[in-house]
TIDO-787684 format. One record per residue (C-alpha): residue in one letter; x, y, z. Coordinates in steps of 0.05 Angstrom, whole numbers, plus 5000, padded with zeros to 4 digits. Layout:
% residues N
AXYZ;...
% end
This chain:
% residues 160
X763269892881;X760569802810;X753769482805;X752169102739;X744469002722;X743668452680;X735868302679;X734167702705;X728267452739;X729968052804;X727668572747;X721668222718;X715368642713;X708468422701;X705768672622;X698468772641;X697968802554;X700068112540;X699467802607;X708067662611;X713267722659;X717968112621;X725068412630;X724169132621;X731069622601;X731469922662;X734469902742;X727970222772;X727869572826;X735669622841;X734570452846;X728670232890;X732669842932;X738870392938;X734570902961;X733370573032;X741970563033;X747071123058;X751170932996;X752771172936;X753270722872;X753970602811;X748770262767;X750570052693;X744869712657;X748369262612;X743368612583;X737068552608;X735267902598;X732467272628;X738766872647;X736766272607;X738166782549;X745266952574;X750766792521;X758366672522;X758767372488;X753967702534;X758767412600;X764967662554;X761868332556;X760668332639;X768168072643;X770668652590;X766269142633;X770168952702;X776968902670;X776269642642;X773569842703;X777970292756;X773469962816;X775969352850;X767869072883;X761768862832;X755668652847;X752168342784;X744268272798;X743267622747;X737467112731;X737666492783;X737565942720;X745566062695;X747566512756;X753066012763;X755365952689;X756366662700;X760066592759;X764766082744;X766466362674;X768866942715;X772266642772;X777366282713;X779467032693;X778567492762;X782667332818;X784368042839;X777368312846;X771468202887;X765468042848;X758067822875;X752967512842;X745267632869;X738567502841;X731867362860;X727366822845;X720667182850;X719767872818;X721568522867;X715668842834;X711568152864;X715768062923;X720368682939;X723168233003;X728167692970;X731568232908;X731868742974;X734768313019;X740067902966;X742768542942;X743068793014;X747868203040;X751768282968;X753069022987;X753968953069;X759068383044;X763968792995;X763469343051;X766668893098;X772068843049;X772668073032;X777967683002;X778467792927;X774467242897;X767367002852;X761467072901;X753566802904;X749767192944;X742066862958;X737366672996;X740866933063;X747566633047;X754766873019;X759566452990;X764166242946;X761766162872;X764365392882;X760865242942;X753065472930;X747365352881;X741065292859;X736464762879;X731364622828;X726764192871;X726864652933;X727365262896;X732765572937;X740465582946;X744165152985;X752065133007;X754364432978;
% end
């Protein structure tokens, strides 16, 4: 299992400078989060950025990363906004790998619960060895790319 850090809103940290949430280059909330596992994995840091900031070239690099790569499980820890973008750009090209999506919407350095407890369904799920497939994994649920998302007004995702 390869996990792919891409920034998002899960990594934000508060500047105490300038007053901003930022996106720092760094995993220090994922490594956080792995030391509490029996697991070992593998982190690559590869954009850190808000997902609003997420291009077609930056999801060409994530789907370049997994098709070089000799593991067959990713979990990419992305920003909420474009999560599904993501996803769905990869689900047209990946249908012999298993690859989860997680986030959080508040900051793990504000709120260590939701980024702890997303990335630990993402990583009990490719454990139990699902179907190959594009995953979302938030808010307490696991599903199929197609079949979750983001509710603006609630602020949470729902299966649709």
């Amino acid at each position: 299992m390869l996990i792919l850090n891409c920034g998002g809103t899960f990594n934000k940290r508060y500047n105490v400078v300038d007053g901003t949430l930022e996106v720092p280059y760094d995993n220090r909330a994922i490594d956080t989060i792995l030391k509490s596992t029996y697991g070992v994995y593998n982190i690559a840091g590869i954009v850190y950025k808000d997902s609003l900031d997420m291009t077609s070239e930056d999801r060409k690099m994530i789907a370049n990363i997994i098709l070089e790569s000799n593991d067959d499980s990713f979990i990419i820890v992305h920003g909420t906004d474009t999560m599904h973008l993501t996803a769905k750009f990869l689900s047209e090209i990946f249908d012999n790998k298993k690859v989860v999506l997680t986030g959080a919407m508040k900051p793990f350095e504000i709120d260590n619960i939701e980024a702890t407890l997303n990335l630990g369904i993402a990583i009990g799920f490719l454990n139990a060895k699902p179907d190959n497939g594009v995953y979302i994994a938030m808010n307490g649920l696991i599903s199929s790319c197609n079949s979750i998302e983001k509710n603006r007004e609630e602020g949470k995702f729902e299966l649709v």
